[in-house]
C-alpha positions as a printed Julia matrix, in Angstrom:
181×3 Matrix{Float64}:
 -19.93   22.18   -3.32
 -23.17   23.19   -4.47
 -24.95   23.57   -0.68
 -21.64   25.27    0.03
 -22.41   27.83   -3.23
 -25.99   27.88   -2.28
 -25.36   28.94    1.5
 -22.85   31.58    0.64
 -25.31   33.1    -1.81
 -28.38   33.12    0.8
 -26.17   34.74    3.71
 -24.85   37.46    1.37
 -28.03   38.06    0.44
 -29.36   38.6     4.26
 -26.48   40.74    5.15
 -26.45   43.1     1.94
 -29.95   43.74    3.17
 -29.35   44.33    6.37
 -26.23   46.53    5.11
 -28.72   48.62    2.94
 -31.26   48.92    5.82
 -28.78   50.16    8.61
 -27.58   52.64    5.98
 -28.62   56.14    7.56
 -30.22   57.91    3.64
 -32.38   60.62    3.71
 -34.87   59.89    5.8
 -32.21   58.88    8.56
 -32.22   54.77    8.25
 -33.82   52.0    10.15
 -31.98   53.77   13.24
 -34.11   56.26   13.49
 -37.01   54.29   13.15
 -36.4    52.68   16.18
 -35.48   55.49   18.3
 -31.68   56.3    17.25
 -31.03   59.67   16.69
 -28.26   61.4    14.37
 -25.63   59.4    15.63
 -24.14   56.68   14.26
 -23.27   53.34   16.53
 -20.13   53.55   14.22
 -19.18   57.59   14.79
 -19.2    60.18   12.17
 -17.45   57.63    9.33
 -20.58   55.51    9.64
 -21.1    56.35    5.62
 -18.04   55.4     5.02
 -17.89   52.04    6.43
 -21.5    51.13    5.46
 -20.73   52.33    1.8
 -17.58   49.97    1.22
 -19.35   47.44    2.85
 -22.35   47.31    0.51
 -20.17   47.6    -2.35
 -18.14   44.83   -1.18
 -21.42   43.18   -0.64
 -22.83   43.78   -3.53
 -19.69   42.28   -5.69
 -19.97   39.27   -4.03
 -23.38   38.79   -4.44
 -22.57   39.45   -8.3
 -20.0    36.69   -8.02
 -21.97   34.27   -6.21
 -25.09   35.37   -8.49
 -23.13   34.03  -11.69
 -21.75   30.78   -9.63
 -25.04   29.59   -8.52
 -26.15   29.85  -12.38
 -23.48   27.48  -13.21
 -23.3    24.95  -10.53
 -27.53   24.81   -9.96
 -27.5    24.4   -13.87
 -29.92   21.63  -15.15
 -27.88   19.33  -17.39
 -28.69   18.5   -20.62
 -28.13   15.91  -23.13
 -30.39   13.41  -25.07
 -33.5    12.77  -23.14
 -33.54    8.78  -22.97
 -36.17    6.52  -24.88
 -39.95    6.08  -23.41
 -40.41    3.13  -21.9
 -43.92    1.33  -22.0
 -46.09   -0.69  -20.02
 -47.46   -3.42  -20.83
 -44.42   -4.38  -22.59
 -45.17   -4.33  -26.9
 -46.0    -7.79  -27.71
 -48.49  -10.33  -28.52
 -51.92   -9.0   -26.57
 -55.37  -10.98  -27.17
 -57.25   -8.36  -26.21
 -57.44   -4.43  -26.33
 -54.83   -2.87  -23.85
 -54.37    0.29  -21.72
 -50.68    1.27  -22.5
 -48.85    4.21  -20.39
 -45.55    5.43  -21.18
 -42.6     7.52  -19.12
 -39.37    8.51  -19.36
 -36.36    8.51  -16.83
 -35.75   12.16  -17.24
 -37.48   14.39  -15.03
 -39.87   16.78  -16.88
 -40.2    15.07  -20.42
 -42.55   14.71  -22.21
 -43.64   11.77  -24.71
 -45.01   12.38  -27.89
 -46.64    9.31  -29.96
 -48.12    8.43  -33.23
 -50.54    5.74  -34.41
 -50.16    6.36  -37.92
 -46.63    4.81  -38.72
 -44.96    8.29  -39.39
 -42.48    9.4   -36.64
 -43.26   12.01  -33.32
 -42.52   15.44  -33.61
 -42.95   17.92  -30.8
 -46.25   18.85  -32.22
 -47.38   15.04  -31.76
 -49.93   13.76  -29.87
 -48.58   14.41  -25.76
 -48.85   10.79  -23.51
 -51.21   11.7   -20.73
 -52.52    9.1   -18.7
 -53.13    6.07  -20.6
 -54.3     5.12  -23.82
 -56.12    1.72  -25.51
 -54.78   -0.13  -27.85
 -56.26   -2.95  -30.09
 -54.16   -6.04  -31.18
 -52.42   -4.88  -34.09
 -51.47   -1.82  -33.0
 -48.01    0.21  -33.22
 -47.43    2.81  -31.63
 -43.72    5.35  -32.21
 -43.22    7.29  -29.72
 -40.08    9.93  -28.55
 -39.48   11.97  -25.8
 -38.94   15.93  -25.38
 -37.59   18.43  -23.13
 -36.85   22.0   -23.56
 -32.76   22.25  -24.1
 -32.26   18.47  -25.01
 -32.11   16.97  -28.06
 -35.09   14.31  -28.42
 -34.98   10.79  -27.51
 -34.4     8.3   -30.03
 -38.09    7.45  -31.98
 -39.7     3.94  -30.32
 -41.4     1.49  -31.83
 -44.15   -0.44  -29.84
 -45.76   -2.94  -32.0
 -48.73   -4.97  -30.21
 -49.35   -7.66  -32.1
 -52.32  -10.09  -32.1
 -51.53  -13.58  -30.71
 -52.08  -16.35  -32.93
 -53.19  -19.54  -31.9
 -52.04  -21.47  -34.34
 -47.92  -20.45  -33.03
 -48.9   -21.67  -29.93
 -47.22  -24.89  -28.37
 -48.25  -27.69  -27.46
 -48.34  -29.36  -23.7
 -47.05  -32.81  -25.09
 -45.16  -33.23  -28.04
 -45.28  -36.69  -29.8
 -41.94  -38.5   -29.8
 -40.23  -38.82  -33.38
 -37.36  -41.7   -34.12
 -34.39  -40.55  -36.49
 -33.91  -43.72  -39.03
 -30.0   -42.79  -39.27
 -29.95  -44.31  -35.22
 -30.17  -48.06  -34.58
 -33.04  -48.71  -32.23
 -31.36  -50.37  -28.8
 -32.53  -53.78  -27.67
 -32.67  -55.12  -24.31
């Protein structure tokens, strides 16, 4: 529907021009610049014919003007939550995090200091480092949607000590006979 809309528009456009050029005005039209003289290809009704022509032009341009608007419309909604990479998690070492969003043409806005994003916040461009420990809120913007949902990415500093094991030592339960051979 929409290359349909779009096609209609761009050939009304062409032939309203050409319309408006073939008109013979003042100065005699595009006729005459090419050699035509007073006469019309059309006879002596030529202004006529051209005139209700543009006009009927011209109203469907109007028409098609206002449907293009509608149907070419962005939509808009609530832009979806950043996403970021590296995942937030346990890091042993400083990190370069990024951060996008699935709709086209927002922007993400983050904080460091544990209040929430406005759209004055600090803009994602690029990349930036993190140190274990680090949390990070972040929210998306775009002009005519309501703001993403605030993000929290918390990288946190991996412990050693939570860390398991490769073998685990074997542990009877008293409540279970031993088995004999």
């Amino acid at each position: 529907m929409d290359i349909f809309v779009g096609t209609l528009f761009i050939i009304t456009c062409i032939l309203l021009i050409l319309v408006v050029l073939l008109q013979k005005g003042r100065g005699g039209g595009l006729g005459a610049a090419f050699g035509g003289g007073g006469g019309g290809a059309f006879g002596t009704r030529t202004g006529d014919v051209f005139t209700w022509v543009t006009i009927t032009l011209t109203a469907l341009f109007l028409l098609l003007a206002i449907g293009t608007t509608i149907v070419y419309r962005q939509p808009t909604g609530t832009v979806t939550a950043p996403i970021f990479l590296p995942a937030p998690g346990e890091i042993d070492e400083a990190k370069d995090v990024t951060s996008t969003c699935a709709v086209k043409g927002a922007i993400v806005r983050y904080t460091l200091d544990g209040s929430d994003p406005t759209d004055k916040s600090t803009a994602f461009e690029g990349s930036i480092r993190v140190e274990p420990g680090t949390t990070i809120k972040a929210r998306a913007y775009r002009a005519g949607w309501k703001p993403s949902p605030v993000v929290i990415a918390r990288y946190t500093r991996k412990d050693s000590a939570t860390t398991i094991p490769t073998s685990v030592p074997a542990t009877f339960s008293a409540s279970r006979p031993a088995v004999q051979p």
